[in-house]
N, C-alpha and C positions, 0 to 999 in steps of 0.2 A: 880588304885584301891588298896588300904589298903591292905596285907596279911593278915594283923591282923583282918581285916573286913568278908575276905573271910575265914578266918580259924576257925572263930566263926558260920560266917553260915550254916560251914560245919558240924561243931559239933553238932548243933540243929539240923539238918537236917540227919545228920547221927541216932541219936537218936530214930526216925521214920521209918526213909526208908532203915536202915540197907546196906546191902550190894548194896541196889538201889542208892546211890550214892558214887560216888567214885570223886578224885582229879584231874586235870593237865590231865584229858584224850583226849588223840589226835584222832580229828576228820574228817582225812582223812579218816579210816576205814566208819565212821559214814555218809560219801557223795558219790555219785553214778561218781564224779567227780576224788576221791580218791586224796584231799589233803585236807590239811589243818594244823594248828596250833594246837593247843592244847586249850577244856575249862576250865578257872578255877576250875569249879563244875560242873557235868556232872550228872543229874537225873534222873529216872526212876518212874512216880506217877503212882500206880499202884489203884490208888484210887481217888474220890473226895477226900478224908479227906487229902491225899496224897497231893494232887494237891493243896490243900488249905498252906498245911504244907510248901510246897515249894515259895509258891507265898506271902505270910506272912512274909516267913524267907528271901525271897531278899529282899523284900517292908525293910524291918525293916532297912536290915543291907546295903539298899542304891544301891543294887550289880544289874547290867543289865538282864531281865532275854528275852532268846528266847526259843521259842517254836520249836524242829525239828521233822520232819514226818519220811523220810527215808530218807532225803539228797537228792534228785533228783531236784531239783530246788535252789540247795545252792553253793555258791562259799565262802569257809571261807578262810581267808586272813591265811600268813604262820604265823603269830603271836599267832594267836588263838582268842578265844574272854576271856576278863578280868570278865566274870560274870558267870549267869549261864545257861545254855544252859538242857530244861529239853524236855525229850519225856513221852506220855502215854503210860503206860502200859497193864496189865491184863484186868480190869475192861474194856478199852475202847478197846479193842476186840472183844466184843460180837457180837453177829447178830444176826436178827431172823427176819424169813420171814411169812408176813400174806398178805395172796394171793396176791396179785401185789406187794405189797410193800418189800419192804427191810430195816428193821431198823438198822442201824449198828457204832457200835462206829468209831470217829476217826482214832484210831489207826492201822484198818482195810487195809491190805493191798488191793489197785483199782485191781489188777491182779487175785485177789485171788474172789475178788466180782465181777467180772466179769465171771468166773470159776464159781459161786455160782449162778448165776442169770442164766447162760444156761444148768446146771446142773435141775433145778426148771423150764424151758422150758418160762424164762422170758426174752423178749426183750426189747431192748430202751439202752441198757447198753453196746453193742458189740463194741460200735466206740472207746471203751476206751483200748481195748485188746492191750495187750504190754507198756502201758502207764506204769511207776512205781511209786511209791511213795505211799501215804496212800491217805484214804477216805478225811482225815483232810486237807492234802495240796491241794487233788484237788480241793475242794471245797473253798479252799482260793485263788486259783488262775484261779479256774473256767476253768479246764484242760479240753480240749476238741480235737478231730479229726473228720477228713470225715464229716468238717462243721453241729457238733454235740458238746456240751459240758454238761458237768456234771448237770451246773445251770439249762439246758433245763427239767430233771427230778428229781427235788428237790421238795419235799414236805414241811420239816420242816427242821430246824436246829436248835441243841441246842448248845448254846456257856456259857462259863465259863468267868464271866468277873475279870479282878482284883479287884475287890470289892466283889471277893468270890460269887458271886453269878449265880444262872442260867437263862438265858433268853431263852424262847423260840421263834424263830422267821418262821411267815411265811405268804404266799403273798405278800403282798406289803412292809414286811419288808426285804425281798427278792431281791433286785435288780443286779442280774449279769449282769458285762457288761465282754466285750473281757480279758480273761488273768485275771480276777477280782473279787472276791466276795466281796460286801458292808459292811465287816465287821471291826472293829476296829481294829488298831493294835494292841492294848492292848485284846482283844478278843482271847479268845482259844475255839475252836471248840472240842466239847467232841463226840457230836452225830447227825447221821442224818439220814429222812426219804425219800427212794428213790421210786419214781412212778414210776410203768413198767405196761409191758401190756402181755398180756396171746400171747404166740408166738409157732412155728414149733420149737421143738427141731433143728429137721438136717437143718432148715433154719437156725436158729442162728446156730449155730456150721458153715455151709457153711460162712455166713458171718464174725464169726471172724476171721476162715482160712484165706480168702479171703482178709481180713482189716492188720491180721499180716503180711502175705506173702509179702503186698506194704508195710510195715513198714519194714520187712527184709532189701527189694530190696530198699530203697531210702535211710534206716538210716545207721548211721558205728557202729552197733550192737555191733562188736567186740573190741572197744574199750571202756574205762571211757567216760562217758560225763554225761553233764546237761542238753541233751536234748535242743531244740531251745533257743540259746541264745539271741536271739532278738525280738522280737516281732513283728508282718506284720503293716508297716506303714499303716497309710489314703491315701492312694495314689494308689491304683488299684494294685501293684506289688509286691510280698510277699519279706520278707525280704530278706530270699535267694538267690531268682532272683538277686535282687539289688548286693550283697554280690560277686554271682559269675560275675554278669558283669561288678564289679569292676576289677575283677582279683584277686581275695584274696583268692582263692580256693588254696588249701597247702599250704598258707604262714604258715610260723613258726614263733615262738619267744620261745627260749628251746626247752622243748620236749613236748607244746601244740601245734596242728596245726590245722586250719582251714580246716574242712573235705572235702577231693574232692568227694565225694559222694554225700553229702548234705552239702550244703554252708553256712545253719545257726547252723549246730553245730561244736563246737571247739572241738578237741578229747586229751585227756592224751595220749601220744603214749609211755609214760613208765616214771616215774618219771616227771614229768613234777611239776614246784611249783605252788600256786595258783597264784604270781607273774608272771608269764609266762603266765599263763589265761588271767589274768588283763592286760597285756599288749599288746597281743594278740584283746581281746578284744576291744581295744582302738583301734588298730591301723586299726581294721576294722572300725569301725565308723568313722574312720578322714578321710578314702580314700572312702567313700561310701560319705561322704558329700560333698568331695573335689568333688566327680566324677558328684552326681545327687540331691546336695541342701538340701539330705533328714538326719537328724538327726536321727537313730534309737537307738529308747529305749530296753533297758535291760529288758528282761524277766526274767533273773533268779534273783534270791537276794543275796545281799552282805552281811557277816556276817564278824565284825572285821575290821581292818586298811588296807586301800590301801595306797600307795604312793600318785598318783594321782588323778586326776576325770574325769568320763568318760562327757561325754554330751549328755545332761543337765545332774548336779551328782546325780548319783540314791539315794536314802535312805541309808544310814547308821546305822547300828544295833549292 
């Protein structure tokens, strides 16, 4: 990509969003994974008009643009990404609750609205306690635990398409499926309305204790990660499973390792690159196929250049 390309749209962009965008910022800090490379143009649209000004000014000057929540489902390559890498800000922070429901922007941290819903003595929303990441990612990845997910109580969504405009989608424009919400890539998720139902305060609060406490005991809390980095085959046996009867449980590659805790997530155990992820990564999949036929697909998303490709190669961003 042009410097020359990206240092103009920096300049329009700066114009606007002031100190909400900045250069070359490195986006390990910015992933729950704690690596990464550096974005060209790193945004902050603390507005629609915001959000328009940004999605305008890459359209124009050609430049890739991604969408980040909180990094919790990202693995950015050590390179960085050549475009612009933008997150919402102010404006898609809001909430507000009218009796069952929960209307809340994207930006909205899941931990914090689950805090918010049994605070207001509202259940249907506990399975998600400890999950991180914002309202926006869950709902594009359709995050879910304790055989519950986000899409189960979604009422409406509102998305931002790059054609600047808003749509509002709901029922049958609606279709979650596992790890997936039916929306475009090009689609940015601003806001959405969440259906709950009138509950026992000390009952939810019982149960999220109860839903974190198994998330403590099975996850490696203590270290960086991306949370399950594979997704549970069509085949009866979760990915995991698969994973540890390989024998891949502490393998390393650098200073990523395959957690002996829990088998489908890879852990940062201190400096690790995201090249150590990726290759890591691989090498789980090539001895879980060798072992039991089974191909698993990648749950988290790539952002930037890998070397090679996993199987089947995931999307590129």
């Amino acid at each position: 990509m042009s410097n020359r390309y990206i240092a103009r749209a920096f300049s329009t962009m700066q114009k606007f969003l002031k100190e909400n965008v900045v250069r070359d910022k490195t986006l390990a800090k910015e992933t729950t994974m704690r690596v990464g490379g550096p974005a060209a143009i790193f945004a902050i649209a603390d507005s629609l008009e915001h959000l328009k000004i940004v999605i305008d000014t890459a359209k124009d000057w050609g430049l890739p643009l991604f969408v980040i929540g909180k990094g919790s489902n990202l693995l950015v390559s050590d390179s960085g990404f050549p475009g612009v890498v933008l997150r919402l800000g102010q404006d898609f922070m809001q909430r507000k609750i009218d009796k069952n429901k929960i209307q809340a922007g994207a930006a909205v941290s899941l931990p914090s609205l689950v805090q918010e819903a049994a605070r207001h003595s509202l259940a249907g929303l506990s399975f998600a306690v400890g999950i991180p990441g914002s309202l926006g990612g869950a709902l594009a990845t359709n995050a879910g635990a304790h055989e519950s997910c986000i899409g189960d109580i979604v009422k409406n969504v509102i998305i931002y398409t790059r054609s600047c405009e808003l749509k509002v989608l709901t029922g049958d424009d609606l279709r979650f499926e596992y790890r997936k919400g039916n929306f475009e890539d090009s689609d940015i998720v601003v806001e959405a309305t969440l259906n709950l139902k009138p509950g026992d305060s000390n009952e939810i609060k019982r149960e999220m204790e109860e839903f974190f406490a198994e998330r403590k005991e099975s996850q490696p809390l203590q270290f960086p990660s991306a949370g399950c980095v594979f997704k549970n085959p069509k085949v009866g046996v979760s990915a995991g499973k698969l994973i540890a009867e390989s024998g891949c449980k502490g393998m390393r590659m650098g200073n990523a390792e395959v957690s002996a805790k829990h088998a489908n997530f890879i852990v940062n155990c201190g400096h690790a690159t995201a090249s150590d992820i990726y290759n890591l990564l691989r090498a789980v999949q090539k001895r879980v196929f060798e072992l039991h036929g089974v191909i698993l697909e990648p749950e988290i998303r790539f952002l930037g250049e890998f070397d090679d490709v996993l199987l089947p190669a995931p999307d590129r961003l």
